[in-house]
N, C-alpha and C positions, 0 to 999 in steps of 0.2 A: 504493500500500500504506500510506503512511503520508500521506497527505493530510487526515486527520482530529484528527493528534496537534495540533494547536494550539488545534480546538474543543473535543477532551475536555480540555485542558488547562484551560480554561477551566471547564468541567462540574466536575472531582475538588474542588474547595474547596465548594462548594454540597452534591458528594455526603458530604464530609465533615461539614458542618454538618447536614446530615440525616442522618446514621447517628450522629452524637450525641445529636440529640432521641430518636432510636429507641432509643436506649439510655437515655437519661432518660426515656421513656412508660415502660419496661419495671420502672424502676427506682421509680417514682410511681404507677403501677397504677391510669390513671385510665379513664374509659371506655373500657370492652374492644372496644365497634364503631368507634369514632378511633383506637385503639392496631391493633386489627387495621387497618384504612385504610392508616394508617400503615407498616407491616412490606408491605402490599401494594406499594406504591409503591415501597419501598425495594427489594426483591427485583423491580420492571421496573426499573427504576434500572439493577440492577446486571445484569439478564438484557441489556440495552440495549448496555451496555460488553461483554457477555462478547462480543457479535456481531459487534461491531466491533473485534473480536481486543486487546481491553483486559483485562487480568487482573493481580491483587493478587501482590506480590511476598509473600512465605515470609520472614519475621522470627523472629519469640518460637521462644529456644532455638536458633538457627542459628549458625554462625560467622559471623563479621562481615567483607563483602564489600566492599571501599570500591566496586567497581561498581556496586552496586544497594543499599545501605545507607549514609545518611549520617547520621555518630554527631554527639550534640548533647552528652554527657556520658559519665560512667563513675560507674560506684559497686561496692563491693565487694558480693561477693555468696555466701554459701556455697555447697557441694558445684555450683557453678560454673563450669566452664573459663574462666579469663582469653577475653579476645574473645571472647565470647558475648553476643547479643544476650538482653537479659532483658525492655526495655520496651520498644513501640512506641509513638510517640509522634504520627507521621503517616504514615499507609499510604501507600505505593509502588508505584507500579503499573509494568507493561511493555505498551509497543502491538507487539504481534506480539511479536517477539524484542528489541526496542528500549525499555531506560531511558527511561519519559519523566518519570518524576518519583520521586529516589531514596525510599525508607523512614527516616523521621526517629526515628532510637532510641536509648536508652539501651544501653552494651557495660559488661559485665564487665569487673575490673581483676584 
């Protein structure tokens, strides 16, 4: 069941650096048939993970769970609850029901 969590662990830093350029094509609005290429790729990427029972943990707006959320800072935040997560900073994923890499965020004070 979990014999793959140390290749995707390997995978989630690469998928990170590529859903940031995807985010900067989207943000620089250069050729629309390499920006679409691009979103293709990303979206088998992440269909790839869903299969192998990889899925993004639930941050922005959540209470703050030391299980599956590792806080890097705090900052004050209006109409807020204290321990509230406001930024993510690096996505988190779970393989099946298992933590394999917490969510790096910023929490409400």
């Amino acid at each position: 069941k979990y014999a793959s969590e140390q290749f995707i662990l390997e995978l989630l830093p690469v998928l990170d650096s590529f859903d940031r350029a995807c985010d900067h094509a989207k943000e620089t609005a250069g050729d629309d048939e390499t920006i679409g290429g691009f979103f293709m790729i990303q979206k088998q990427f992440h269909n790839v993970l869903d299969k192998l029972g990889v899925k993004e943990i639930e941050t922005l707006n959540q209470p703050f769970d030391p299980n599956v959320h590792q806080a890097i800072s705090q900052e004050e935040a209006e109409d807020v609850e204290p321990d509230t997560v406001i930024k993510e900073m690096q996505k988190g994923y779970k393989l099946h029901e298992k933590v394999i890499r917490p969510s790096m965020v910023v929490v409400s004070k």
